[in-house]
N, C-alpha and C positions, 0 to 999 in steps of 0.2 A: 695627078693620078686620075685614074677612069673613077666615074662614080660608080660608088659599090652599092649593090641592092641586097638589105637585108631580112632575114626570115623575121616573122614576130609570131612564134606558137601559142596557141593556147594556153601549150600546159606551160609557160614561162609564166602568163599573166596569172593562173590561178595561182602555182606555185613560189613565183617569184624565184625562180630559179637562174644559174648560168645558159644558155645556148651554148652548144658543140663548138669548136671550131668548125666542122664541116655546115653547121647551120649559120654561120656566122657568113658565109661568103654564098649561101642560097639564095634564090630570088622567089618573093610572093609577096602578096598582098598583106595591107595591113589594116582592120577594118571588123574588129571586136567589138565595137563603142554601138552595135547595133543601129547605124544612120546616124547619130550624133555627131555633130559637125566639131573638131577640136583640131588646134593646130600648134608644134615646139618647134624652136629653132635656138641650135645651143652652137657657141664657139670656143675655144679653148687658146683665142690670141691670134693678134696676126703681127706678120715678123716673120724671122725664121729661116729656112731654106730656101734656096733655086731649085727649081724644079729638078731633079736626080740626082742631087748631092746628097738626101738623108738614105742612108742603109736602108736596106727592107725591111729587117728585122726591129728597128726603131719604126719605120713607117707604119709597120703591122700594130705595134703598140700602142701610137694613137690614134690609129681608127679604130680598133677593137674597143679603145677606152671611150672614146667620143659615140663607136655604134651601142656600147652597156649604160651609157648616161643619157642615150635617145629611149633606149628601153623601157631604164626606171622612170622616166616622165612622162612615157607612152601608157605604163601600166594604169599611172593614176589617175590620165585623164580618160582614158579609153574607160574607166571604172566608175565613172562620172565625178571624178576629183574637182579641185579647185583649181586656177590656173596659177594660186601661189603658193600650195602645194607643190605642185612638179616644179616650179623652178628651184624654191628651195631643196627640194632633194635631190635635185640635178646635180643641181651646184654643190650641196655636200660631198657627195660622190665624187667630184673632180677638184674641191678641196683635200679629199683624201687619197688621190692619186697625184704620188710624186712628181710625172710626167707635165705636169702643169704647174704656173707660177702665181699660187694660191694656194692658201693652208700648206700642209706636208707638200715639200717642193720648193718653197716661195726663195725670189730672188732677196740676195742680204744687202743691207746699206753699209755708211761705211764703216761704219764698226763689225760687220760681219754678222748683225744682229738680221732675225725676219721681221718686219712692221705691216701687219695685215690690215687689208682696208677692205671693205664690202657693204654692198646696199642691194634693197628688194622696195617695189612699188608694187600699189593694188593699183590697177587703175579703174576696179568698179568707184573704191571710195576715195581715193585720191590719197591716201595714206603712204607715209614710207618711214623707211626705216635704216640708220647705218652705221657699222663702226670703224675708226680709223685707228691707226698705230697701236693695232692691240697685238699682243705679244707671248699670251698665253692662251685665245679661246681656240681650243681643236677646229671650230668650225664658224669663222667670221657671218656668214649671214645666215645663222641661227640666231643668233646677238645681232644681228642685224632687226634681225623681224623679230626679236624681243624688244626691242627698241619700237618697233611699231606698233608693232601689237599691247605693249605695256607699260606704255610710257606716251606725256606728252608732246614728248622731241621729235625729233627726225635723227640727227645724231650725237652721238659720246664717242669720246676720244680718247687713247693713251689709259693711263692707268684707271682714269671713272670705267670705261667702256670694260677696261679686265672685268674690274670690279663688281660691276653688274650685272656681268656674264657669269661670276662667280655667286652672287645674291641668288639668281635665276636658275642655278642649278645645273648650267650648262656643262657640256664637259670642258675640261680642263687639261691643259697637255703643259708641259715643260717646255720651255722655249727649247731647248734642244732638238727635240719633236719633229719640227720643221724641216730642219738642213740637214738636206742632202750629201754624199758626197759629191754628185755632181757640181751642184750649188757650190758646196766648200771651195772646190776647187777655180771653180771658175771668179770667186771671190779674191781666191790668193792672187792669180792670173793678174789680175787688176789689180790689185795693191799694191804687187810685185812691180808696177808699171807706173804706179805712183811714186815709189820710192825710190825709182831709178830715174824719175825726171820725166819717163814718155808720158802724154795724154793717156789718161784714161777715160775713153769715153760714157756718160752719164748712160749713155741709153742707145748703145749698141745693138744695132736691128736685131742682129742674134738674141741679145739677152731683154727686146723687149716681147718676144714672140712668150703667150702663156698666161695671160690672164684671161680667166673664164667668164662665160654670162649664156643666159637662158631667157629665152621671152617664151612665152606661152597664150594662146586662147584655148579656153575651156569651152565645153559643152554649154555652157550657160550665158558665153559669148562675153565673158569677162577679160579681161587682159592684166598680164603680170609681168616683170621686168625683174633681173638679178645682175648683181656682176661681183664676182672676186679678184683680189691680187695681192700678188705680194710688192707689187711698184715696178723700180728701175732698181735694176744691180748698181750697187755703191751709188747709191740714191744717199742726199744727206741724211743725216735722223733727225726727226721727225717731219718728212715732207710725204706729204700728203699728194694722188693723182685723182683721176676724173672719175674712177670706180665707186668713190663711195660718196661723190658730189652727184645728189636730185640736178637732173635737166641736164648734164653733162656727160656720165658717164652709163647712168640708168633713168628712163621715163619710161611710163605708160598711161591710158589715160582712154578709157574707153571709148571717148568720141574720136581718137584717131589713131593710136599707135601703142605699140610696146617695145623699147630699143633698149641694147646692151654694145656698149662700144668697149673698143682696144684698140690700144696705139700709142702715142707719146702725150701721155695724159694731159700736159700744158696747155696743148694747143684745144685739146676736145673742150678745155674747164674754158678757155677766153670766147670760145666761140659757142657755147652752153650748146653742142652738140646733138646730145640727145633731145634734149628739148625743142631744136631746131627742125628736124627731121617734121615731128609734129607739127609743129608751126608753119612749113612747109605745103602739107596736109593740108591745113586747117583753111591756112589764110593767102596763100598761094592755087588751091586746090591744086597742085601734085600731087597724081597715082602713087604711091607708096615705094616702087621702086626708083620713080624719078627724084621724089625729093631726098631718099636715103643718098644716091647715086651725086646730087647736088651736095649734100653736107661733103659728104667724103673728097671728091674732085674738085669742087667749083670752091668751096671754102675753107677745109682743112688743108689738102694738100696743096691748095694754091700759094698758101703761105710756110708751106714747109715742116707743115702736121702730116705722119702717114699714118695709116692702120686701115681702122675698118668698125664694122659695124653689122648686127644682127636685126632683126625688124618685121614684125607682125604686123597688120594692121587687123581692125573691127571686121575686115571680110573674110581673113583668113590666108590674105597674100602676103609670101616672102619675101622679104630683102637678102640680102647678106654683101656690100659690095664692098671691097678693100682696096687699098692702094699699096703694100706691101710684097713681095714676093712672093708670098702665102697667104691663108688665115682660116687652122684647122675650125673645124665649119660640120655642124649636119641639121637636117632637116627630117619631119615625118607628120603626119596628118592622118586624120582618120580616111579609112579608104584607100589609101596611098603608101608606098615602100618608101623605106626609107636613105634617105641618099647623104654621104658622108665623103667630104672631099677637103683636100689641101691645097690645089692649086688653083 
């Protein structure tokens, strides 16, 4: 699809309000933050559709929802927020929309259960934070960054991670919560496929497209990383992907980069993906979009890993390269409109 340019009003930021639909598909500048330099790049999965197979009416859906999660991240830094602030509320926001495969939404393993995984990094202080196979926090990387912010870990698992999601005061949802009927459905689909003898396959392009992540620079030129998921559809239980694995699935690190990957999480965790990008950076000196464009091409997909990747660096330049059909995707900066594309 065309990249769309969207409004960012004042009165949204003071009041925190919805935009029109008619303001949604408007073109202007974005550039509130008074000269302060801040930059977001959020994805919602890559996977998915061929270019003009998804309906309009679905397509409207997640660009509206990916252009309202550039918004809420927009408001806090354009406010002189943190850069792990906006990722965390990014990410909540699109843990709370179904349309995406995290939090409410998330794909089921094979017992037809959601097992959510999520991590956040600071990269002023090199902190992080994550949880894996939790199964009742409403919002994984809130407990994420409770886990960072509160604790000496990096991450908790399975029933500790509920648990201390529950200690902490978080909210708390019903595994039910989660699933979808779309989800349900596409569950049975697959089981029905198992039971009858055909392959069911783990991680069917369709059904890996959907895990979210957000990177961010702040006005203070700090960098921050996020990523959520619900995994692979009839994924074993308890298995675990790159989402909520430091250096794999989420890094940042103020001396060079902020990355949020998706894709078939196996390949991202052997080849510590995110971590790479940096490293790339650091000790290769690759411009930011070459060494992104090298993880993705030259070492993931060369071995039979697809997806993709988001990516900040220290100066404020994008990545976003995928090797998938797709991978919903948007961008915004201070000074700059904002651009939200799928293909």
């Amino acid at each position: 699809m065309k990249t769309m340019k969207i409004v960012f009003f004042l009165s949204f930021f003071l009041s925190g309000g919805l935009l029109s639909a008619q303001d949604l598909n408007a073109v202007a500048a974005v550039g509130l933050d008074g000269g302060k330099r801040w930059v977001l790049a959020i994805h919602g999965g890559a996977g998915g559709p061929e270019r003009g197979s998804m309906k309009p009416e679905k397509e409207k859906q997640y660009t509206d929802s990916i252009t309202r999660a550039l918004q809420i991240g927009s408001r806090i830094l354009s406010a002189g927020g943190s850069s792990v602030d906006a990722v965390e509320a990014v990410i909540r926001f699109m843990e709370d929309c179904p349309l995406f495969n995290a939090g409410k939404g998330a794909v089921l393993d094979e017992d037809g259960k959601a097992e959510l995984d999520a991590s956040i990094m600071d990269g002023k202080t090199g902190k992080a934070g994550a949880v894996a196979g939790v199964t009742i926090v409403k919002n994984p990387i809130t407990a994420a960054r409770a886990v960072m912010d509160k604790t000496q870990h990096v991450m908790l698992i399975g029933p500790g991670a509920d648990a201390f999601a529950k200690a902490q005061g978080l909210q708390i949802a019903d595994p039910s919560y989660f699933i979808t009927p779309e989800r349900l459905e596409a569950w049975k689909a697959e089981k029905q496929k198992t039971r009858t003898g055909q392959p069911a396959p783990p991680s069917a392009e369709k059904e890996k497209k959907g895990t979210v992540g957000c990177v961010a620079l702040d006005s203070y030129g700090n960098l921050a990383a996020g990523t959520s998921t619900g995994g692979m559809m009839m994924k074993m239980r308890g298995r675990v992907g790159d989402s909520p694995i430091i250096g794999a699935g989420t890094w940042a690190d103020n001396n060079s980069c902020a990355v949020s990957c998706t894709g078939y999480g196996e390949y991202f965790m052997r080849n510590c993906a995110a971590y790479t990008v940096a490293v790339q950076m650091l000790y290769a000196s690759r411009p930011l979009e070459e060494a992104a464009h090298f993880v993705i091409f030259d070492i993931l997909k060369a071995k039979g890993g697809d997806g993709g990747l988001i990516a900040v660096d220290k100066d404020g330049n994008v990545a976003m390269p995928f090797s998938t059909n797709a991978m919903f995707r948007g961008k915004v900066s201070a000074g700059s409109a904002a651009e939200v594309l799928i293909y």
